[in-house]
N, C-alpha and C positions, 0 to 999 in steps of 0.2 A: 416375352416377359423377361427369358434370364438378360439378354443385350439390354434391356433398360437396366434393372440391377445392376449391368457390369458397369452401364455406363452412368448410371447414378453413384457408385465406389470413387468410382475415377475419379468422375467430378467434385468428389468430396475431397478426393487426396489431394487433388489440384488448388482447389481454395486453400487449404491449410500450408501447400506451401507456398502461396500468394502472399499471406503473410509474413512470411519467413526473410526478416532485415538482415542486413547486410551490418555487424557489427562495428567494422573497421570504417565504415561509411558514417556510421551512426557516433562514431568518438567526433568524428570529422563535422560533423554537424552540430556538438554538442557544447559548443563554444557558447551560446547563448542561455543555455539551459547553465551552466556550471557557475554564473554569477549569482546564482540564488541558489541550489540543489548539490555544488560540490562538483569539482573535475569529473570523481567518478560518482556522483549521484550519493557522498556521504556528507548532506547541508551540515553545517557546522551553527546555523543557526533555527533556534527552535520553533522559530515560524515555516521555515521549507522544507516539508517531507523529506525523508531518504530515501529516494527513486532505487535506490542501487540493490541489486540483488531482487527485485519485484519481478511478477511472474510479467513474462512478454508478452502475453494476451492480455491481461489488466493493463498493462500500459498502454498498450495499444489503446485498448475500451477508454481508458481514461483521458486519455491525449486526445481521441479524435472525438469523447463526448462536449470537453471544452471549442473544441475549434467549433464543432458545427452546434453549438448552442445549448447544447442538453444538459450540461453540467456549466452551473455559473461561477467562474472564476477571473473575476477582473484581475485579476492581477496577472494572470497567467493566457488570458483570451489573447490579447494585442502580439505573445512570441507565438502561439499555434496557429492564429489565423490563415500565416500564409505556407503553411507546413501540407506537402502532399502526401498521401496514406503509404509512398515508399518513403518517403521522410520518418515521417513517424513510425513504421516497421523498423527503418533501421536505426535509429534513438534507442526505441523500445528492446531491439536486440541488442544495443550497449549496458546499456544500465541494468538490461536484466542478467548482463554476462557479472556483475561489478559485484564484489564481497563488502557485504554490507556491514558499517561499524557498528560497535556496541554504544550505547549513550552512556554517559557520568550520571547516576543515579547519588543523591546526598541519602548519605546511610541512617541521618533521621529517619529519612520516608519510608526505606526498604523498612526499617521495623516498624515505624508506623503501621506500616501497612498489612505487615504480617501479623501484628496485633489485632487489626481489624477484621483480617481476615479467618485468624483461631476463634475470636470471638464471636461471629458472627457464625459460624461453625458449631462450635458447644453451645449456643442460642438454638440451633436447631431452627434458625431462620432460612426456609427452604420453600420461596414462593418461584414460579417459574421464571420471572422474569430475574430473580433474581439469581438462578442458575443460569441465566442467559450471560448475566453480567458478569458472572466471575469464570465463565469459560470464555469472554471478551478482555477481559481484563487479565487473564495469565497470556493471551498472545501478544499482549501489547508489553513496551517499555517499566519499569518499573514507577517513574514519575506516571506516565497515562495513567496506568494501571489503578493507582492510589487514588487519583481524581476522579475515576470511572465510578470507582468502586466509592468514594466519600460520596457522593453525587447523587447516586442511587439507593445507598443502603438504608435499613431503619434507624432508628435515631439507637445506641448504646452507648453505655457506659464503657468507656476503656481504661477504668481506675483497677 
């Protein structure tokens, strides 16, 4: 019994660092990916996520959910397809080394939002999914955030 346990550990330690890309291989690969997403994974455009600075096991889950089917992304299936699971370790260990930009938020919104936010507050509107959202919506950008939160709230006045 303990020899299984030790050798159940192992085997654990060994997958985990199975995963473990090769970052400098992953820049070198990353020529494909940087035409939509940014050299280092900061897209300058607001349709392509900001891979950069994302956890290496999410990239990972996400990169190889699209190649092998599980997650639909035409746009993005045709460069993973022919990508192999050390390819995509070492991607994922690039992008997840990269310091990720901040976005240009328009300071309309930021108060907007914050208005919506105090308001919806001293409303004492506190239904659960609505605590879901506004601890979804402080992780995000300030533009998401405002969308999140316009999208789902109850209808008030912000006069």
């Amino acid at each position: 019994m303990k020899n299984l346990l030790i050798s159940l550990i192992v085997s654990a330690g060994l997958m985990s660092v199975a995963h473990a890309g090769d970052a400098e291989a992953g820049k070198a690969k990353s020529a494909t990916c940087a035409a939509c997403h940014g050299a280092d994974g900061n897209s300058l455009a607001p349709t392509f996520p900001k891979i950069a600075g994302q956890g290496e096991r999410y990239l990972i889950k996400q990169i190889k959910d699209i190649r092998d089917g599980n997650r639909q992304v035409p746009s993005m299936a045709p460069f993973v397809a022919g990508l192999s699971d050390a390819d995509i370790a070492d991607l994922a260990a690039y992008f997840s080394a990269q310091v990720p930009t901040t976005g240009g938020a328009k300071a309309e919104l930021v108060e907007l939002g914050q208005r919506i936010y105090a308001r919806v507050l001293k409303a004492k509107v506190f239904r659960p999914v609505w605590h879901a959202t506004v601890r979804m919506a402080k992780a995000l950008t300030p533009l998401a955030s405002h969308a999140l939160l316009v999208s789902t709230m109850p209808t008030l006045r912000l006069s």
